[in-house]
C-alpha positions as CSV (number, residue, x, y, z in Angstrom):
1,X,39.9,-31.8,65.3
2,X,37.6,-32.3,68.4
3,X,38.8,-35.4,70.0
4,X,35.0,-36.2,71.2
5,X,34.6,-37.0,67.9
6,X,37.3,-38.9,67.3
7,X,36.3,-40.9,70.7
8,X,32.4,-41.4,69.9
9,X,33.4,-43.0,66.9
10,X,36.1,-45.2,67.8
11,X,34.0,-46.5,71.0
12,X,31.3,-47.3,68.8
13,X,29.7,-50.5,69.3
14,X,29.5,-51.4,65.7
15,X,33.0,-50.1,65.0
16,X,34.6,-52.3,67.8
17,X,33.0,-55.1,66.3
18,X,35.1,-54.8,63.1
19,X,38.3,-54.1,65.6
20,X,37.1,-57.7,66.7
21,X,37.2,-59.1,63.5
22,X,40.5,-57.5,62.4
23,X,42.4,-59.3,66.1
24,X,40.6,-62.4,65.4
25,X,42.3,-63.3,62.4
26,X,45.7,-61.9,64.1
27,X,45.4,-64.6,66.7
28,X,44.4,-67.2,64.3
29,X,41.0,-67.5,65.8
30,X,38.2,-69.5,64.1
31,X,35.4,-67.4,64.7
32,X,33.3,-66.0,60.9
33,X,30.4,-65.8,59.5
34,X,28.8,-68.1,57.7
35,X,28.6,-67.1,54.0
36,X,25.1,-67.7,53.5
37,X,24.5,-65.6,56.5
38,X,26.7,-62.6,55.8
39,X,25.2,-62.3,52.4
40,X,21.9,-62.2,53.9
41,X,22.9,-59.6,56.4
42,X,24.3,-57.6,53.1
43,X,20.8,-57.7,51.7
44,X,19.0,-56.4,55.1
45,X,21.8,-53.3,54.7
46,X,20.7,-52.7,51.3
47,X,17.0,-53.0,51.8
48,X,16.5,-50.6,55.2
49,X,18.6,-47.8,54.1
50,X,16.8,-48.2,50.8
51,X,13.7,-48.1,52.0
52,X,14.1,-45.8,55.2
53,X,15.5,-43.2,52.1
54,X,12.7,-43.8,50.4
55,X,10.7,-42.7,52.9
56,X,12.5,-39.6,54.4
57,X,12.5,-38.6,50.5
58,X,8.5,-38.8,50.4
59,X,8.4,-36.0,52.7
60,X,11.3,-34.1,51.3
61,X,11.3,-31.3,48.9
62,X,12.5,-31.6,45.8
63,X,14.3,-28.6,46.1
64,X,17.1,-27.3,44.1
65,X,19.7,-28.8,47.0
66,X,18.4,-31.8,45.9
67,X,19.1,-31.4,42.2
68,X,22.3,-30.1,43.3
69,X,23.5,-32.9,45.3
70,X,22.4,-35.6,43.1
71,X,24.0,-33.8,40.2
72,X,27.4,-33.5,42.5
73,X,27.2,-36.8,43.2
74,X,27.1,-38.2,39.4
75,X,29.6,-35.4,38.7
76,X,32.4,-37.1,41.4
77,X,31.5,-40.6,40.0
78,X,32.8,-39.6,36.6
79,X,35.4,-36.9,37.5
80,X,37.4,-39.3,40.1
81,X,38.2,-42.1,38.4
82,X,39.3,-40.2,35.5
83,X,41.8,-38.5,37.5
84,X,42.7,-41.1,39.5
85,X,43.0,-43.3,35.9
86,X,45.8,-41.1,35.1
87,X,47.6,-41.1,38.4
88,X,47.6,-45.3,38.6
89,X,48.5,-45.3,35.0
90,X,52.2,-44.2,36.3
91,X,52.9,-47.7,38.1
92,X,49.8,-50.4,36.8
93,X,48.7,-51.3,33.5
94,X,45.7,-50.4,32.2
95,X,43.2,-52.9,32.8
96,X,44.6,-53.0,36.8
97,X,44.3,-48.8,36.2
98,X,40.5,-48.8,35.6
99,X,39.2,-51.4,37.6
100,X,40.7,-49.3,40.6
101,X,39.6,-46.0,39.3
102,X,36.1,-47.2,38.8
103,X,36.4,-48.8,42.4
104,X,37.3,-45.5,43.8
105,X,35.0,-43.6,42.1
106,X,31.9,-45.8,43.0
107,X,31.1,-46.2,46.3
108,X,30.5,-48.4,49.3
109,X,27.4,-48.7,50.3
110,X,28.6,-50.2,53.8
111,X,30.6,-47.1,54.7
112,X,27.8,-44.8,53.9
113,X,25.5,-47.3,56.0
114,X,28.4,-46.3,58.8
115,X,28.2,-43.2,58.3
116,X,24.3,-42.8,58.9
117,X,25.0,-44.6,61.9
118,X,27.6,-42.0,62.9
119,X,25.3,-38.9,61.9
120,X,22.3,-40.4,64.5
121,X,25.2,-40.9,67.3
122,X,25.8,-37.6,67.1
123,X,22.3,-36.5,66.7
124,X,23.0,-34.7,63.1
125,X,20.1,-35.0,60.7
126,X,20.0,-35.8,57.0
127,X,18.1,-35.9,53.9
128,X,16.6,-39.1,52.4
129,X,18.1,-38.2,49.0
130,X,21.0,-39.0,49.7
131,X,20.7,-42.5,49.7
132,X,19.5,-41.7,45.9
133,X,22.8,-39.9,45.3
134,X,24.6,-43.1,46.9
135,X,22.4,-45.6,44.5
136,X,22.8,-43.5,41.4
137,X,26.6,-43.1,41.9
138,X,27.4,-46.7,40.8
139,X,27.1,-47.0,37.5
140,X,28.6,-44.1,36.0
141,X,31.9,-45.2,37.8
142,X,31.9,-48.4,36.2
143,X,31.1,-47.3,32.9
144,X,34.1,-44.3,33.1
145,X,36.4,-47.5,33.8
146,X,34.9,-49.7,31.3
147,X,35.8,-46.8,29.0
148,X,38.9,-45.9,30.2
149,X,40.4,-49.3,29.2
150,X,38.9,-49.5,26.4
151,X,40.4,-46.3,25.0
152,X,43.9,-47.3,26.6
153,X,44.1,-50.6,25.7
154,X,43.6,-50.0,21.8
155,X,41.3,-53.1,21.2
156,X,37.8,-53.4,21.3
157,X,35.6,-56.3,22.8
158,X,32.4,-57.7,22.5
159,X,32.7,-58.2,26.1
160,X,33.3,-54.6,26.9
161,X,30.1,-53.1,24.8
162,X,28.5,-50.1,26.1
163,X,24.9,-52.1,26.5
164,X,26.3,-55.1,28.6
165,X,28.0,-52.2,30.7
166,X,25.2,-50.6,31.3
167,X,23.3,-53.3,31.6
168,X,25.5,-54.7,34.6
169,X,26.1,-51.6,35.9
170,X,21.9,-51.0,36.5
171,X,21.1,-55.1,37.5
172,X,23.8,-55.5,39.4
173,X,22.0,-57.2,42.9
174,X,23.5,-54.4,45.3
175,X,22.6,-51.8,43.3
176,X,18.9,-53.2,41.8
177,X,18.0,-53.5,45.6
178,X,19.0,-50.3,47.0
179,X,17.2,-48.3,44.5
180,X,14.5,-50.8,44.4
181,X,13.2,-50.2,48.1
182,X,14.0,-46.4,47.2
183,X,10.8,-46.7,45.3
184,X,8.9,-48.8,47.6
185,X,10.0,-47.0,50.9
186,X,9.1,-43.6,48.7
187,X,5.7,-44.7,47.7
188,X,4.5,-46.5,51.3
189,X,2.1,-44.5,53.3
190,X,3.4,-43.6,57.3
191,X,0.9,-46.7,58.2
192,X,2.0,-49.4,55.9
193,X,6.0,-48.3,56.9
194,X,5.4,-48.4,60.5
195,X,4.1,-51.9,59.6
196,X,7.9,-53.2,59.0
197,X,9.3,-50.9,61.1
198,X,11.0,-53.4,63.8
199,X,12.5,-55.6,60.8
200,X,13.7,-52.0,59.2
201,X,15.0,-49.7,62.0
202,X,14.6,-51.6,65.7
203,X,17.2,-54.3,64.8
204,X,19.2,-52.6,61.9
205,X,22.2,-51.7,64.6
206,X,22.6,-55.0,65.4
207,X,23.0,-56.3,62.0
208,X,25.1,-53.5,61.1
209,X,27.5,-54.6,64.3
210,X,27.3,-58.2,62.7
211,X,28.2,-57.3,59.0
212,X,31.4,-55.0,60.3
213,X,32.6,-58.1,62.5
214,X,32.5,-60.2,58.6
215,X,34.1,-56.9,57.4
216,X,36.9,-57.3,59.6
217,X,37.4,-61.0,59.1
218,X,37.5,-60.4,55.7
219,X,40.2,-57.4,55.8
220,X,42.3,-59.2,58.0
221,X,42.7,-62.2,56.0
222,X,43.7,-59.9,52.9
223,X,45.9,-57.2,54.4
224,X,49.1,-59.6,54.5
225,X,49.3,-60.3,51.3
226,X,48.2,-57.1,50.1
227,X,51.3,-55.4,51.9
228,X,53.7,-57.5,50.0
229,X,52.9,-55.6,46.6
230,X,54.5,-52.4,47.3
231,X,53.9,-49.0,48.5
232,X,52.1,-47.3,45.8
233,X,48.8,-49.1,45.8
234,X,49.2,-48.7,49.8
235,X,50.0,-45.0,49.2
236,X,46.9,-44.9,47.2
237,X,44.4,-46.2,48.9
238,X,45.1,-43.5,52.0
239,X,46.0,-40.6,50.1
240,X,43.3,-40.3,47.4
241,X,40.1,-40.8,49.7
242,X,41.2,-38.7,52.3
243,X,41.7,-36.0,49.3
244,X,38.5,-37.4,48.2
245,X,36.7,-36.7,51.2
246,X,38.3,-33.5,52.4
247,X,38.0,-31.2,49.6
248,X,34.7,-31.9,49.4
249,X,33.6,-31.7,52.8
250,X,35.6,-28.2,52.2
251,X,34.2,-27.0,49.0
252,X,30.1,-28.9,49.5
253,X,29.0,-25.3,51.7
254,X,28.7,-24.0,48.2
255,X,25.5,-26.0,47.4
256,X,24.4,-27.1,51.0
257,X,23.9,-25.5,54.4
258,X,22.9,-29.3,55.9
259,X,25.7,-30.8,58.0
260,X,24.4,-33.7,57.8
261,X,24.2,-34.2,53.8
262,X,27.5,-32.5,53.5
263,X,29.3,-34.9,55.2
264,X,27.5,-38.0,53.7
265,X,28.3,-36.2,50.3
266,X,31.8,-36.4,51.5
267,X,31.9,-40.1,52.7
268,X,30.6,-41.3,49.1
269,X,33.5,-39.2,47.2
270,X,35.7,-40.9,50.0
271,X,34.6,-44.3,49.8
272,X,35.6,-46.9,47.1
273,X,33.4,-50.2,46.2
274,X,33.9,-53.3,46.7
275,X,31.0,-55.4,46.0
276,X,29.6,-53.8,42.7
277,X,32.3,-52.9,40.9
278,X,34.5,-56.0,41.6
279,X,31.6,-58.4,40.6
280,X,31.4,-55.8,37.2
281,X,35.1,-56.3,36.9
282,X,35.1,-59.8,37.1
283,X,32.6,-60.5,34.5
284,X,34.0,-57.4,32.0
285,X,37.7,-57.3,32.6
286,X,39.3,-60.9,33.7
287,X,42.6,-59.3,33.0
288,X,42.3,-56.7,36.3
289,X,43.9,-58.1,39.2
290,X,41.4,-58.4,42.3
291,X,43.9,-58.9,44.7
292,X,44.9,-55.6,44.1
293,X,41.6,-53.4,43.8
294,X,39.6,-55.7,46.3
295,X,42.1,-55.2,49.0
296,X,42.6,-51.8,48.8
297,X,39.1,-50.9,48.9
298,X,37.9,-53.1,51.7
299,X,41.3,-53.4,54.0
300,X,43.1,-49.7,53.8
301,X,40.1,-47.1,52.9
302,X,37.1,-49.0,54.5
303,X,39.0,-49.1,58.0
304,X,40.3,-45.5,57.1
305,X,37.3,-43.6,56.4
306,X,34.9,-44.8,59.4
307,X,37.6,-44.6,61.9
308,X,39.5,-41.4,61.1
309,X,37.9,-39.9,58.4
310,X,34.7,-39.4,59.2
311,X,35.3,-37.3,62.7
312,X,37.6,-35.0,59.9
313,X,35.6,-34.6,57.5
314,X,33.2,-33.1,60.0
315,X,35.5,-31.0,61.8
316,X,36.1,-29.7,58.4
317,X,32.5,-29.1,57.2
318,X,31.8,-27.4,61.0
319,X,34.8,-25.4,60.3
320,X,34.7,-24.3,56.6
């Protein structure tokens, strides 16, 4: 791997920030953010890379990479939590099994956020449609593990009906804004964008520096007691989006010759959520154990991926 790479991203500005977050709650400090305000700052996330998509796909192509990434996109969303179903089935029980299979096979909206940030540092560019690939990997995810458990566990629910799934799955906030200003950023002329453009791009660092200090507050504070549940979840969490992420950055030359989407691509297979499908899960499966799927999303593979595995996964795409 080129350690420049490695370097760049660990020296990152926003990055340290979540280093920050992670030692404050080691030394017991009694610095966070406000709740009100981190869910604000969530929101701003969701609603520039929406509509900044939105526009780069205006003046995109709808070419048959497009078709081709969207479709691997919805592909990996219903492929990985079935695998990775079968693979938790061996130590958890089924309702536990799919809400972290559905978790892993969503996505995080905050690491691909990262990631953008990580393309520009390095001055690789990338197609808007890939924030439609991001939006539109969500809900198959969650539907896979809503049906996953409901095959396994031998009863049905009115609870766990294909229509509320869906339903959830499409108006869940996150997801309802992200592909909302998709549209609006995609029908907005140059002049009207340019119009928001300070409140969409000048200050989006800053926020994004901001939210990954709350991310690192928030992973701290979980990490302890995540640790005391064994190795396998642990094992889990590092193993499968590192798998995730690499085969894809390996095997994604077959439908794109962009560096930049190929590596995106590869950050949403190695991602997991932890916003949309845990607020699904809550609501669909009581029974699934969020100190188990939250943790592992947000305190081993969100730390993971935009520290180590986003320098290798594009060390591998520049060398396969």
């Amino acid at each position: 791997m080129d350690l420049h790479l490695l370097v760049d991203n660990l020296t990152n500005p926003a990055l340290l920030f979540f280093f920050l977050g992670l030692i404050a709650v080691q030394l017991r400090s009694d610095l966070e953010i406000p709740p009100n305000s981190s869910k604000f700052i969530s929101l701003y996330l969701l609603f520039s890379i929406g509509f900044k998509g939105g526009q780069e796909l205006s003046h995109s192509d709808f070419s048959q990479e497009v078709w081709f990434m969207i479709s691997a996109g919805i592909g990996l969303a219903v492929l990985v939590p079935i695998y990775t179903f079968f693979i938790l089935r061996r130590k958890l029980n089924v309702e536990n099994s799919g809400a972290i299979a559905a978790s892993y096979g969503s996505v995080s909206a905050v690491t691909f956020i990262t990631a953008i940030s990580f393309l520009e540092l390095e001055g690789i560019p990338f197609g808007g449609h890939m924030v439609a690939v991001m939006a539109l990997m969500e809900a198959p995810s969650i539907i896979v593990g809503m049906a996953l458990i409901f095959l396994f566990a031998g009863k049905q629910s009115k609870e766990m009906s294909v229509g509320r799934i869906l339903r959830h799955s499409f108006t869940n906030g996150s997801v309802m804004l992200i592909l909302g200003s998709l549209v609006i950023g995609f029908v907005a002329n140059e002049q009207q964008a340019a119009g928001i453009k300070p409140f969409t791009t000048d200050i989006f660092k800053g926020f994004l520096a901001i939210f990954l200090l709350d991310m690192g507050i928030a992973s701290g504070k979980r990490l302890n007691s995540f640790f005391k549940k064994g190795w396998f979840t642990l094992l889990f969490a590092v193993v499968v989006p590192l798998v995730n992420g690499s085969v894809i950055a390996m095997s994604s030359g077959l439908i794109s010759d962009s560096i930049g989407n190929r590596f995106l691509l590869s950050i949403l297979a190695a991602s997991a959520s932890y916003i949309a499908v845990p607020a699904a899960m809550r609501i669909v499966v009581p029974k699934a154990n969020p100190s188990l799927y939250i943790p592992m999303a947000l305190a081993i593979t969100f730390p993971l991926n935009i520290t180590l595995g986003m320098p290798l996964y594009l060390y591998l795409i520049n060398n396969f």
